[in-house]
N, C-alpha and C positions, 0 to 999 in steps of 0.2 A: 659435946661429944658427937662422934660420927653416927648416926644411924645406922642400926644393922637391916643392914638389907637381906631379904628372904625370899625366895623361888621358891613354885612351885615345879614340880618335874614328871611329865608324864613316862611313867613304868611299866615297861612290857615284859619287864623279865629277861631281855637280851643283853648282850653286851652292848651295843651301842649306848642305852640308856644307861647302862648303870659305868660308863665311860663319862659321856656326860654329863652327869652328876658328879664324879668324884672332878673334874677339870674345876667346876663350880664349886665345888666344896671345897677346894684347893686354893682357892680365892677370900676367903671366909664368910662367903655366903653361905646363912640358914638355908636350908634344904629340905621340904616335905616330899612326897610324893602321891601321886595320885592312877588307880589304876582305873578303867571302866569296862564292866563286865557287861559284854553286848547279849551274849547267849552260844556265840561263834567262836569263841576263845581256844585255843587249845591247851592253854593252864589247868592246871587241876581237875581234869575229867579225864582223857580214854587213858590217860597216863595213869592215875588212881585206877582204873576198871581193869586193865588186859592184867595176865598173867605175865604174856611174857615180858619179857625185859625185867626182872624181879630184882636180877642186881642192880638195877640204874636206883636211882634216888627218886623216890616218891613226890616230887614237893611243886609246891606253885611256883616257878621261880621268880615270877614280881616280888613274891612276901620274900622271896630267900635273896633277892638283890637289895630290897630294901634292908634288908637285915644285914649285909654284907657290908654297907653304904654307914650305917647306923641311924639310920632315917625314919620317920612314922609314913605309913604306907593308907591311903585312905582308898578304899575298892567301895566304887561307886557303882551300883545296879544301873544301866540305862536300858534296859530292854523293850522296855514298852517306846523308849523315845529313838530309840535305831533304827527302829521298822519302816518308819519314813524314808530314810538313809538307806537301807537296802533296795526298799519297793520301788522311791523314786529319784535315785542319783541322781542330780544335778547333769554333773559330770560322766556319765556313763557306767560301764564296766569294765575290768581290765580284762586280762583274758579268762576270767571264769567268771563268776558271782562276785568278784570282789571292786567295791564301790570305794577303792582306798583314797581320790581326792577325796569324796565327800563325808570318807568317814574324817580322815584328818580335820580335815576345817572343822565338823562335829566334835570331835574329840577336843582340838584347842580351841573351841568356842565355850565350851564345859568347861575346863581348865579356866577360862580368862573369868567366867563367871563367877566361879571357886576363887579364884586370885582376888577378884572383889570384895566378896561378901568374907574374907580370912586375915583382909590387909598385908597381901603379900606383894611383891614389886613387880616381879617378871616370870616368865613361861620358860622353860627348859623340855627340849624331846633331844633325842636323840639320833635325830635326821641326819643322811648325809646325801651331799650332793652324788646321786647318778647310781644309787642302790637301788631306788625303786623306779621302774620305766613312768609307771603311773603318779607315783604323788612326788618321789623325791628327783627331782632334776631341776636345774638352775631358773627355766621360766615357770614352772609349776610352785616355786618356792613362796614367790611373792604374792600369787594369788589364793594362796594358804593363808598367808598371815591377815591379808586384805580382808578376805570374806570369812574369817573367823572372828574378826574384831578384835584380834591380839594385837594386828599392826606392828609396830619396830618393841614391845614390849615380849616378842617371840627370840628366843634365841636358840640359835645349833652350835653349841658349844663343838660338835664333833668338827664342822666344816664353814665358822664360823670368818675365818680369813679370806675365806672366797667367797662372801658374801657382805653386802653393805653392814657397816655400823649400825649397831641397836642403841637405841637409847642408853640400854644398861654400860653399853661401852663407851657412848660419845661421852655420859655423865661421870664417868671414873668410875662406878659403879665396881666393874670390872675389868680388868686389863685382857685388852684385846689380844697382844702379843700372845698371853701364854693360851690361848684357843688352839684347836686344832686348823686344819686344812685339808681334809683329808673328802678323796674324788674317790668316787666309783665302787664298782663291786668285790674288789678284791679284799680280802681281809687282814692283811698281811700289818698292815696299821694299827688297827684295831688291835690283833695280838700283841704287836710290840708295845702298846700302850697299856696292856694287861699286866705285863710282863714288868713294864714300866711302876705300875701302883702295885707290883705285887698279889694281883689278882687269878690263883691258879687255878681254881674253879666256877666255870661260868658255862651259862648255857651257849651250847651251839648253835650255827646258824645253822638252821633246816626249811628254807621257805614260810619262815615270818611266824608268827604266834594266832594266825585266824585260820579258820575252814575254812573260809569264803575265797581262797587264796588255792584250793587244790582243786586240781578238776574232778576228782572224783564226787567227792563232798558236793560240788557246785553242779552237777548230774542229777544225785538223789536230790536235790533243792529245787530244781527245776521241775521234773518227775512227779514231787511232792503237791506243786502247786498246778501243773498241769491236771492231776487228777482230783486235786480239791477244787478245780476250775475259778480260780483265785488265788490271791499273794501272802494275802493274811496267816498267819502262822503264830503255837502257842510255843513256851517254851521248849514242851514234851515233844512237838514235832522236830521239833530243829537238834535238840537231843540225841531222839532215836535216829535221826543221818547220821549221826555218829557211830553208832556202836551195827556191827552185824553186816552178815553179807543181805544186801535189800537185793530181790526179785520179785518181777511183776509180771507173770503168765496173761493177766487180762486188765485192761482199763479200769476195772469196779474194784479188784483188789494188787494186795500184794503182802508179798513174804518176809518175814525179818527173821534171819537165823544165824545165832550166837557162833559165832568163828571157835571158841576157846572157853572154859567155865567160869574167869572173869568175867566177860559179857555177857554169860546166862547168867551169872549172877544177878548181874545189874537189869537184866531183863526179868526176873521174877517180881519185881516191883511193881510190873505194867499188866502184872495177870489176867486184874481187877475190870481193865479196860478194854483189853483185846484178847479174843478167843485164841489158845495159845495150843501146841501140841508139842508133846514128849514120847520122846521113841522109850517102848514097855520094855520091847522083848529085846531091844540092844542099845547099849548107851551109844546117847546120842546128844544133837542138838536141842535147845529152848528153841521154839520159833513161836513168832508171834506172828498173827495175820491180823493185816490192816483193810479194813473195806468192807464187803460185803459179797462174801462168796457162796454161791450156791451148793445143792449138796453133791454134783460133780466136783468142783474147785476143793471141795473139802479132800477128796479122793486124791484129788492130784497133788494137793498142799501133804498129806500122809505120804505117798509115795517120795517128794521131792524130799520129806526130813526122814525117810528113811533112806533115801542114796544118801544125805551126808554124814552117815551116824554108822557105826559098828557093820550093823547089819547091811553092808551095802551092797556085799557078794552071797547073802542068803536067799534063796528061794521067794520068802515070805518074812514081815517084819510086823510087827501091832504096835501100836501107837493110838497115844491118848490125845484126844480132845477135849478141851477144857472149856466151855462157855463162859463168859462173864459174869456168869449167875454162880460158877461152881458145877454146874451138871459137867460128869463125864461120862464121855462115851469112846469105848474101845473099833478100832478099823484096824485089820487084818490086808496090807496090801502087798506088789510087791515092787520092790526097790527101783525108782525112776533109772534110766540106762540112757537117754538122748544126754552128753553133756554138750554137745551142741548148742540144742534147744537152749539148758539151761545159761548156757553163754552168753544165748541172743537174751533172753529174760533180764537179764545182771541189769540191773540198774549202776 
């Protein structure tokens, strides 16, 4: 009897991958998939946290394409082993923080190990030639598969016609013909292929599924590590660049204040850690202060969360100070008025 042959398929939750897969699935290859949760994801966090957008659909979309697919979906931690990968790319940065050859080769280096030790045949992502300037174009392909260890056992089902034979095709594995060929940044492919397997709801493209990929996010990272005077980083820091507008008035500290009562939400968790203040006498923002501010900086950190809160056109505002012990103490100031200043501060 033929041997059923089985991929593994790295999931990001976009369309491309979960195109990929079903070309493969369509072939009568077994099919897992695999996601790796760096700490940088844009999956299931500010998406779960903000209020708004309330009508959109809550969901991780890796879990909701592997679901789509009918596939088991395995979400692998690597956080502690990415830090490398970010701190000291190989290959550089793209234009923000984003280290996306060396995450790739990372990623299907992961994959080929998993492929290993699960006895499965071959890799599957969802690459296409000339979408991404940094890892996806035609000379960047081959040194993906090289220096991951996957070698011709990698396949791009999306843009596999314009790319050398893999194993799985030279060996009949798979028929090469029914692959895609699909070049560049436009989408217009991709949808009719949706269209094609009857796939009406799928994540859109929006600049990729990582923070390390937007310049804002790659701002407060840099920020982050400038003021810890080091690269090193816990999960909780890389977190909090996520949520809140970050201001820094001095080197030793800086401000975190919740945009929306989702993110004060998710910010009352961190109380414990960092000395936090809440506007009394008008609703207002959570803000939490990072560092080590003197009892001037306190002053100013009051007035700046009372310019973003209710009371921003009052006289006079009071606002509570919360120690990490619990102690509070009430400050009576009045409402910060340079938004200049606070412009230049924005991290």
């Amino acid at each position: 009897m033929t041997k059923q042959r089985k991929a593994v398929a790295l999931i990001s939750g976009g369309l491309d991958s979960l195109l990929a897969v079903k070309l493969i699935q369509e072939q009568g290859i077994y099919v897992e998939g695999i996601n790796f949760f760096t700490g940088f994801c844009v999956e299931g966090h500010t998406h779960a946290i903000r209020d708004n957008g309330k009508a959109k659909p809550k969901r991780n979309n890796a879990l909701w394409a592997a679901e789509q697919l009918g596939i088991k979906l395995h979400i692998i931690d690597v956080i502690d082993e990415y830090k490398d990968v970010l701190i000291n790319p190989k290959h550089g940065y793209g234009t923000n923080m984003n280290p996306c050859l060396d995450c790739k080769i990372f990623m299907i280096n992961k994959a080929k190990i998993w492929m290993v030790e699960n006895d499965f045949d071959f890799i599957i992502t969802g690459e296409v030639i000339g979408q991404r300037p940094m890892s996806q174009t035609k000379y960047k392909m081959p040194i993906i598969a090289k220096q991951s260890g996957a070698d011709d056992l990698l396949v791009r089902p999306m843009c596999a016609k314009n790319l050398p034979a893999t194993l799985p095709e030279r060996e009949g594995w798979i028929n090469r013909e029914l692959l895609g060929d699909v070049t560049g940044r436009s989408r217009k492919p991709q949808f009719e292929m949706a269209d094609k397997f009857g796939f009406e709801d799928f994540a859109q493209p929006a600049g990729g599924c990582c923070f390390l990929t937007d310049k804002f996010y790659s701002a407060k990272l840099v920020d982050l590590w400038q003021a810890h005077g080091h690269k090193e980083y816990e999960l909780d820091d890389i977190m909090l660049l996520k949520v809140g507008r970050h201001i820094r008035p001095a080197p030793h500290f800086k401000i975190i204040v919740s945009r929306e009562e989702g993110e004060g939400r998710f910010l009352q968790g961190y109380k414990k850690e960092f000395i936090s203040v809440d506007s009394s006498s008008h609703k207002g923002p959570l803000t939490l202060i990072d560092g080590t501010p003197t009892s001037e900086d306190l002053e100013l950190v009051a007035r700046i969360v009372a310019r973003y809160g209710q009371g921003r056109t009052a006289e006079t505002v009071t606002v509570t100070l919360t120690e990490k012990t619990g102690e509070k103490r009430d400050l009576t100031v009045q409402p910060f008025d340079d938004d200049a200043q606070l412009a230049a501060w924005q991290v």
